[in-house]
Structure formats: C-alpha cells, structure tokens
N, CA, C and O atoms as CSV, one atom per row, in Angstrom:
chain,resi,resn,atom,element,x,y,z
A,1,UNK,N,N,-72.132,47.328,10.431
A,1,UNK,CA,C,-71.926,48.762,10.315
A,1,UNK,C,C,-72.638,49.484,11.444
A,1,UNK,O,O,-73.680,49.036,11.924
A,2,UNK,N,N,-72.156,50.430,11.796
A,2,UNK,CA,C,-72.499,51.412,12.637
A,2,UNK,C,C,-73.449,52.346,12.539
A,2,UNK,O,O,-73.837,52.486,11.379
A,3,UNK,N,N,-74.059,53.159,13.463
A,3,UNK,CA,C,-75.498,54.192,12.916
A,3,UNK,C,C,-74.623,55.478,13.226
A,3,UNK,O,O,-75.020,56.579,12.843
A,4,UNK,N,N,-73.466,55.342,13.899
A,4,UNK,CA,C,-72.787,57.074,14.727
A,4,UNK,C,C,-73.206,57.264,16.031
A,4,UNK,O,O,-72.668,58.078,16.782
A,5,UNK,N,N,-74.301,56.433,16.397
A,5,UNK,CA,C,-74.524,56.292,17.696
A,5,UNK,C,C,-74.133,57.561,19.165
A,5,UNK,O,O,-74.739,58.380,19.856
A,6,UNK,N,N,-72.345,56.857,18.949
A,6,UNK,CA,C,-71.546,57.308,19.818
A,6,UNK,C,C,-70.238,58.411,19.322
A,6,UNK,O,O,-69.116,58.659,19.763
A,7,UNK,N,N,-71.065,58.898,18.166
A,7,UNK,CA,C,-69.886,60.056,17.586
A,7,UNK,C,C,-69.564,60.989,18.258
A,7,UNK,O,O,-70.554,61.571,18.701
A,8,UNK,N,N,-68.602,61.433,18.562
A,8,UNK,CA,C,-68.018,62.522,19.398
A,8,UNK,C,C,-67.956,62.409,20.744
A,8,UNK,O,O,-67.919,63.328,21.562
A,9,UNK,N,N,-67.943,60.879,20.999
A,9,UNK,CA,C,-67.634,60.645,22.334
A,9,UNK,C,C,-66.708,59.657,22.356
A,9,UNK,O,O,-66.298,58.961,21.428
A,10,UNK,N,N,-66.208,59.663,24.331
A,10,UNK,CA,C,-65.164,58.747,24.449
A,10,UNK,C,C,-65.692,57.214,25.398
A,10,UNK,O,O,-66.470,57.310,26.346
A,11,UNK,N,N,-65.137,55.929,24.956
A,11,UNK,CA,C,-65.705,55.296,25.631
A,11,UNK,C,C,-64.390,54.656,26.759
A,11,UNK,O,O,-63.185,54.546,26.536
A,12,UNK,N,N,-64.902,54.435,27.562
A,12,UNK,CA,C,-64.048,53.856,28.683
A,12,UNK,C,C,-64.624,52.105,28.811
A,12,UNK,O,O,-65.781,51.787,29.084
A,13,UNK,N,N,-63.485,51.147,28.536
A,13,UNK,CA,C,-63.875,49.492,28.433
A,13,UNK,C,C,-62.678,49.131,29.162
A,13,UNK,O,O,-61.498,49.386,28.920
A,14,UNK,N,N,-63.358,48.325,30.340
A,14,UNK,CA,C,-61.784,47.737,31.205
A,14,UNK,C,C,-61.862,46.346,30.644
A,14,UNK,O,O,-62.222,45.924,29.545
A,15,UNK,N,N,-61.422,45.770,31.714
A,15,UNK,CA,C,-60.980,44.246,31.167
A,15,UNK,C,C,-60.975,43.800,29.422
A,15,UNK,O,O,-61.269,42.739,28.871
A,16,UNK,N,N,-60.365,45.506,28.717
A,16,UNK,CA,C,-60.418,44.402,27.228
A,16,UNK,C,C,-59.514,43.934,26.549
A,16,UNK,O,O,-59.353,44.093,25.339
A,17,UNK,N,N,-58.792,43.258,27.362
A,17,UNK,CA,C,-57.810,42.676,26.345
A,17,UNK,C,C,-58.278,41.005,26.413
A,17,UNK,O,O,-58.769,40.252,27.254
A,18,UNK,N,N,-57.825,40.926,25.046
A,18,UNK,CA,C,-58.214,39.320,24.410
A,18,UNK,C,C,-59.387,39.689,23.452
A,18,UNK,O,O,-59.604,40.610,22.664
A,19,UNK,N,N,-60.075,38.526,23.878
A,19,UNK,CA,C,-61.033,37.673,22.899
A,19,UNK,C,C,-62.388,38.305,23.547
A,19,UNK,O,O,-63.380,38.145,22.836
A,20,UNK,N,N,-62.538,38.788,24.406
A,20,UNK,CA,C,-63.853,38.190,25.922
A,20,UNK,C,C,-65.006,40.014,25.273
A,20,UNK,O,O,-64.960,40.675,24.235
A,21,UNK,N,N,-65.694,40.115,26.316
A,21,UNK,CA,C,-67.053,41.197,26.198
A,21,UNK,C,C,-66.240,42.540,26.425
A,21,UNK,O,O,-66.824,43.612,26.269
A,22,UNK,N,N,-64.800,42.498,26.819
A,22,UNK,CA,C,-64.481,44.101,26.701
A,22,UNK,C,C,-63.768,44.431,25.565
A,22,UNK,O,O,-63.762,45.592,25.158
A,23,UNK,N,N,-63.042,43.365,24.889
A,23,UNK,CA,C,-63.210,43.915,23.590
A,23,UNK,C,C,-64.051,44.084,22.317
A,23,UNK,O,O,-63.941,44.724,21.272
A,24,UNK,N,N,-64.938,43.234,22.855
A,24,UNK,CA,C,-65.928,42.973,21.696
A,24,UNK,C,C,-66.854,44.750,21.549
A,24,UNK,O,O,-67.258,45.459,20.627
A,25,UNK,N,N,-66.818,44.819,23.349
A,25,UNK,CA,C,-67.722,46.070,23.470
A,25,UNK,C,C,-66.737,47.162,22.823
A,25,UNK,O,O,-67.344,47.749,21.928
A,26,UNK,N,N,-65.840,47.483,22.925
A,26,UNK,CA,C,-64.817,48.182,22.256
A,26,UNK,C,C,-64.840,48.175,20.275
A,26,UNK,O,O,-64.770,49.016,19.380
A,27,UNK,N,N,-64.932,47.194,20.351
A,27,UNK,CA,C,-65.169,47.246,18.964
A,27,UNK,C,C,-66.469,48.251,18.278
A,27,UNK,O,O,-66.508,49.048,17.341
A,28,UNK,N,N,-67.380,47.799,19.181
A,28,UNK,CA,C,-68.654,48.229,18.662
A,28,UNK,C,C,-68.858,49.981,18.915
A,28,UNK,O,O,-69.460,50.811,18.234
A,29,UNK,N,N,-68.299,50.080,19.835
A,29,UNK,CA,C,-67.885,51.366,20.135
A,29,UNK,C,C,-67.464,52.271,19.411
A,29,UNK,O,O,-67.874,53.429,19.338
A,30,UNK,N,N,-66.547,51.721,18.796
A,30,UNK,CA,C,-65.377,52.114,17.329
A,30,UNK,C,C,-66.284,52.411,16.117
A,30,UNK,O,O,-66.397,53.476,15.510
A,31,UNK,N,N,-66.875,51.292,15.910
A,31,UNK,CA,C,-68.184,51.209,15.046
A,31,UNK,C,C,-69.381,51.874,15.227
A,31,UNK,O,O,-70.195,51.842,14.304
A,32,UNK,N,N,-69.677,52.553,16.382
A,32,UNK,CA,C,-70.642,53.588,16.337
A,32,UNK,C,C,-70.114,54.798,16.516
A,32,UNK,O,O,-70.808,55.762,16.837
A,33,UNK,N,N,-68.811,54.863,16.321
A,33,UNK,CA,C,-68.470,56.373,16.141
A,33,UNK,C,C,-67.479,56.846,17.500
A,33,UNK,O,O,-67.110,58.021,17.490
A,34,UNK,N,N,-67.171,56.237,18.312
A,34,UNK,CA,C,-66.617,56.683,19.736
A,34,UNK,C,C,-64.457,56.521,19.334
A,34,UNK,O,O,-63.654,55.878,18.657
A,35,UNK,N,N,-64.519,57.379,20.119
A,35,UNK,CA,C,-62.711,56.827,20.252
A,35,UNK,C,C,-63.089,55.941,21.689
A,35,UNK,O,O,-63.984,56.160,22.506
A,36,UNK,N,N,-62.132,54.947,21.665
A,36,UNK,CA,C,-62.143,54.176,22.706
A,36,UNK,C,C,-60.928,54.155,23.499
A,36,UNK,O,O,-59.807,54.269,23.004
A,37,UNK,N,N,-61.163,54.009,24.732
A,37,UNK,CA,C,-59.749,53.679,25.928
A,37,UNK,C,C,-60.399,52.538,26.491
A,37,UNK,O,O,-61.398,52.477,27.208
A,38,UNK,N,N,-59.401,51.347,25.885
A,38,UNK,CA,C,-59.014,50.192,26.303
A,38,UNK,C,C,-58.719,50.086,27.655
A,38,UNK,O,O,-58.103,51.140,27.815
A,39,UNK,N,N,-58.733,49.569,28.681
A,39,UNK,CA,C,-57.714,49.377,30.567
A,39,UNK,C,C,-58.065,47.375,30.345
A,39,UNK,O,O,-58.981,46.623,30.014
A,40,UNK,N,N,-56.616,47.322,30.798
A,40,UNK,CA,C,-56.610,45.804,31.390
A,40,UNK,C,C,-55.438,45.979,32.010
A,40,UNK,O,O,-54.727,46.936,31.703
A,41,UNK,N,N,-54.902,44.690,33.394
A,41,UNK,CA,C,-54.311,44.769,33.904
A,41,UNK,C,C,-52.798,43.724,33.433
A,41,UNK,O,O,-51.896,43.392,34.202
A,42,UNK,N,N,-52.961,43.262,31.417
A,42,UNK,CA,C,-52.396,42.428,31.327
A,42,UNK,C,C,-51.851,43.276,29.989
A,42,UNK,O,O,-52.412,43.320,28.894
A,43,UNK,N,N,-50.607,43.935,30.377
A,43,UNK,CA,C,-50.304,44.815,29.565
A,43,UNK,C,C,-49.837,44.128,27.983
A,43,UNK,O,O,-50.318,44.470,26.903
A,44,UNK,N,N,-48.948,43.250,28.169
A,44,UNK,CA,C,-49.000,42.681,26.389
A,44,UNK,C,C,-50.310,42.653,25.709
A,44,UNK,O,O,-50.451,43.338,24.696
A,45,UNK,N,N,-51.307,41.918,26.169
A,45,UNK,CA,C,-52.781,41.510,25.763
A,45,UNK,C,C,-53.260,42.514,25.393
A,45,UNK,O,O,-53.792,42.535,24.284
A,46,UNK,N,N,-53.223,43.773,26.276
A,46,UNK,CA,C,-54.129,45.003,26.149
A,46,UNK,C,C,-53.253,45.639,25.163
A,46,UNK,O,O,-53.758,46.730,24.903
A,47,UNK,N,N,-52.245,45.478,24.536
A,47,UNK,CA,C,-51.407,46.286,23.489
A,47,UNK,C,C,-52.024,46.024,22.455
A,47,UNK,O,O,-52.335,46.805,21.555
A,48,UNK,N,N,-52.359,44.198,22.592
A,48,UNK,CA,C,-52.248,43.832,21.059
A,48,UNK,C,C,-53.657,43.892,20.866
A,48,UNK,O,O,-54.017,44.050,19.699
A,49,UNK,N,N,-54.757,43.782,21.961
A,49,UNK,CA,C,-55.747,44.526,21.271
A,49,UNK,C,C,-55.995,45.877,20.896
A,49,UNK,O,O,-56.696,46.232,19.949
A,50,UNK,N,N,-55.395,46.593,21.676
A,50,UNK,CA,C,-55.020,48.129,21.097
A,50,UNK,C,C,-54.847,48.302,19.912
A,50,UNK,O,O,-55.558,49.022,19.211
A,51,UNK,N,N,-53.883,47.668,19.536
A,51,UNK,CA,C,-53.279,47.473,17.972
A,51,UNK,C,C,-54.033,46.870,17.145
A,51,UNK,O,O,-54.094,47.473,16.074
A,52,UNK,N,N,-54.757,45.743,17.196
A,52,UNK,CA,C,-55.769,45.657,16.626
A,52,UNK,C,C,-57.191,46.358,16.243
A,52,UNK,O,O,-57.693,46.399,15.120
A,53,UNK,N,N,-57.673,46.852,17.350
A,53,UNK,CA,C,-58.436,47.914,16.955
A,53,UNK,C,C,-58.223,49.039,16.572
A,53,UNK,O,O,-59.015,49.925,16.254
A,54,UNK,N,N,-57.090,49.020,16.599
A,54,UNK,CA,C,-56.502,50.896,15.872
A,54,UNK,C,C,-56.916,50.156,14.307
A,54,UNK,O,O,-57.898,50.626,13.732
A,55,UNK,N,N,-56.195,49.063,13.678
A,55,UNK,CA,C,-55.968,48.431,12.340
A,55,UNK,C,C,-57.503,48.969,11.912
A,55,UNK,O,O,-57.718,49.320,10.752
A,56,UNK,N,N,-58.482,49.003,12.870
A,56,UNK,CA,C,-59.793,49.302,12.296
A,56,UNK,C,C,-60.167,50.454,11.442
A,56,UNK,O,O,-61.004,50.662,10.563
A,57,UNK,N,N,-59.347,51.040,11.959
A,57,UNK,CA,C,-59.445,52.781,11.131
A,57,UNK,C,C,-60.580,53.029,11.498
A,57,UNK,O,O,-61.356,53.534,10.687
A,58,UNK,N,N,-60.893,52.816,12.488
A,58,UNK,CA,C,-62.795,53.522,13.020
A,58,UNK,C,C,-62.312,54.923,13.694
A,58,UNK,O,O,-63.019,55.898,13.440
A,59,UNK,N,N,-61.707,55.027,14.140
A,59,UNK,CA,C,-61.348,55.873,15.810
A,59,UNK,C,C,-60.172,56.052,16.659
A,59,UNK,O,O,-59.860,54.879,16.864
A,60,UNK,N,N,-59.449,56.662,17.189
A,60,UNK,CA,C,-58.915,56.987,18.203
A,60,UNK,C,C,-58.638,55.733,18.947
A,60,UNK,O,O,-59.714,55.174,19.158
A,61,UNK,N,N,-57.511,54.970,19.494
A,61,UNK,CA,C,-57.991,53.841,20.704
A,61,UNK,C,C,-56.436,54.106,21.161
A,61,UNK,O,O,-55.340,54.297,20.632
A,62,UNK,N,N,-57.115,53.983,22.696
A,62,UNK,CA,C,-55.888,54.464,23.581
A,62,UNK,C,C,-55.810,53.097,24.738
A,62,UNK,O,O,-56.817,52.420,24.944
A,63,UNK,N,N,-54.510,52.812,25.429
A,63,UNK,CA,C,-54.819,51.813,25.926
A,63,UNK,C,C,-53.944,52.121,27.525
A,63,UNK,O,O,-52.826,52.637,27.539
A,64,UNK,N,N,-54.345,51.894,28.213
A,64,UNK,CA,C,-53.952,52.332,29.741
A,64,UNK,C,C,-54.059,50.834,30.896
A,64,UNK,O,O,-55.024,50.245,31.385
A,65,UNK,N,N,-52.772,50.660,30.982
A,65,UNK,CA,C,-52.722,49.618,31.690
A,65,UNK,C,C,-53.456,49.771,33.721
A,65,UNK,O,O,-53.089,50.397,34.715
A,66,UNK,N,N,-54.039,49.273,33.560
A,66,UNK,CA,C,-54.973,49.798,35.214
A,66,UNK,C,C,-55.343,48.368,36.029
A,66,UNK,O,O,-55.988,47.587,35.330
A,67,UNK,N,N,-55.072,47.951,37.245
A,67,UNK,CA,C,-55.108,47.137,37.842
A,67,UNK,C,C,-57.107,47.657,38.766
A,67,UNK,O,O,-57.370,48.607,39.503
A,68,UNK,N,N,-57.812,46.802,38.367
A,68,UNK,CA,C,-59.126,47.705,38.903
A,68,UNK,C,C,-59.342,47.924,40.434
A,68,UNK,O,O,-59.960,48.857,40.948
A,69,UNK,N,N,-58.558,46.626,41.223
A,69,UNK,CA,C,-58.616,46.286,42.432
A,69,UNK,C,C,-58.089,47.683,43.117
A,69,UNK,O,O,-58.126,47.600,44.345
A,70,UNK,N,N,-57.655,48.824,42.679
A,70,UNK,CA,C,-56.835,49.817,43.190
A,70,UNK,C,C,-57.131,50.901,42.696
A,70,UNK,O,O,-56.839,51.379,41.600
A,71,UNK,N,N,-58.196,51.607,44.186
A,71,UNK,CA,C,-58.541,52.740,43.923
A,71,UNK,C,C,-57.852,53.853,42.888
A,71,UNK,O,O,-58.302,54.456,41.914
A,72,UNK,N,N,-56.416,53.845,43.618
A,72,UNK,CA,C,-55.682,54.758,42.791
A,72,UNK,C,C,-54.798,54.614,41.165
A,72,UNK,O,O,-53.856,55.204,40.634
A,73,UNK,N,N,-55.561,53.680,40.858
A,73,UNK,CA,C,-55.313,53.295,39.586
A,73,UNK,C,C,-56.408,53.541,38.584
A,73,UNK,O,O,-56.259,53.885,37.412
A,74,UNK,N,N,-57.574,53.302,39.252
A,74,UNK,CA,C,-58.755,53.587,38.960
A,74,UNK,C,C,-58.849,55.168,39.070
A,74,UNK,O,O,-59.953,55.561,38.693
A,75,UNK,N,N,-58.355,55.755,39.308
A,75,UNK,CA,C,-58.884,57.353,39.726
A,75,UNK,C,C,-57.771,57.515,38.340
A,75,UNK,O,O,-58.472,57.581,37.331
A,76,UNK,N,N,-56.520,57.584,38.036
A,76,UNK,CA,C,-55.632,58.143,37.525
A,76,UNK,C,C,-56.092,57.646,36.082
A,76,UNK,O,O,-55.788,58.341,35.112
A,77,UNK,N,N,-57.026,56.124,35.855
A,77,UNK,CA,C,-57.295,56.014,34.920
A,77,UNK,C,C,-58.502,56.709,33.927
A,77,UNK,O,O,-58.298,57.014,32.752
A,78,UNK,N,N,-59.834,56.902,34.658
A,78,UNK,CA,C,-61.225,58.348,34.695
A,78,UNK,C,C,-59.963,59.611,34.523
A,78,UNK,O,O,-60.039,60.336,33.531
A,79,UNK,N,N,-59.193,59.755,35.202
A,79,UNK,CA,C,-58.653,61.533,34.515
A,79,UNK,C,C,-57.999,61.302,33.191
A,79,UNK,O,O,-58.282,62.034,32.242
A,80,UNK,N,N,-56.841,59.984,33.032
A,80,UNK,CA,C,-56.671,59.710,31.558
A,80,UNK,C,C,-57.756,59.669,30.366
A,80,UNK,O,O,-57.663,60.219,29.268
A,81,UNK,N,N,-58.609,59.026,30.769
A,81,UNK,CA,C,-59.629,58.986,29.740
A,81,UNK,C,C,-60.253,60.690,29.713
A,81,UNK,O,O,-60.650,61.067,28.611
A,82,UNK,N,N,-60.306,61.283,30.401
A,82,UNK,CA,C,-60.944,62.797,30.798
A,82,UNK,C,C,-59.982,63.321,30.019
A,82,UNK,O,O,-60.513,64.113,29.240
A,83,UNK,N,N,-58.862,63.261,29.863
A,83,UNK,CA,C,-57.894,63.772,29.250
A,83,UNK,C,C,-57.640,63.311,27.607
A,83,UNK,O,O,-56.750,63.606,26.809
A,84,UNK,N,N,-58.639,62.602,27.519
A,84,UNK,CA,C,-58.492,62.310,26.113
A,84,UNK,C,C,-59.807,62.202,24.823
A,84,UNK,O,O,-60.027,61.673,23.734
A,85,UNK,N,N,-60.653,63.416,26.187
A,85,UNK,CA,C,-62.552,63.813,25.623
A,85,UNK,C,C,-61.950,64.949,24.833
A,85,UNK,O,O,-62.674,65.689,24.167
C-alpha cells in the first residue's frame, strides 16, 4: 500500500513496457497516488502494460509511444505529459 506520497502529481516512466524497472516504477507510482505516463518504443508491450495498470484502479495511466534516441520525440513527449498535469 501506498502513503499518497505522489498525490496530485504526474509521473513520467520511459522504457515501461514489460516486466523490467519501468514498469515496476510505474506501478508504485500509481500506488502512491500519481497518474502515470507510460513511453516505450515497443508499442504493443507499452499498451498492454498500459492496460494493465489502468486494471489497477489507482490512477490515470496514459501511454505514449516515444523512441528516446530522438530528440524530437522526446520533446513532443515532456509537452504530452505537460498536457496531462
């Protein structure tokens, strides 16, 4: 369980799709109170963890497919998430 930690905020977690530390961190996120935006560059993967952490009923989770290697993917992805504080 969560303390609220991160209530009323948004968290930004790249690489989380799957199993690995960006979704896990996402989770916990959820669990202290944050809406979360998911980015991976492996768009099925990053759905179905999307979808899975929505199932949580913690929070908000948004998922934005973003390649990190690319500035301008990276920029468009910070205003999405900005757009969703």
């Amino acid at each position: 369980d969560g303390h609220g930690l991160l209530a009323g905020k948004v968290v930004l977690v790249t690489a989380a799709a799957g199993t690995g530390i960006g979704s896990t961190t996402a989770r916990r996120a959820l669990l202290e109170g944050a809406d979360v935006v998911v980015s991976d560059y492996h768009e099925r993967r990053l759905n179905e963890t999307r979808d899975e952490l929505a199932s949580l009923g913690l929070g908000k989770v948004h998922a934005v497919v973003c390649d990190v290697t690319s500035t301008e993917a990276v920029d468009a992805l910070i205003m999405s998430t900005v757009e969703k504080a």
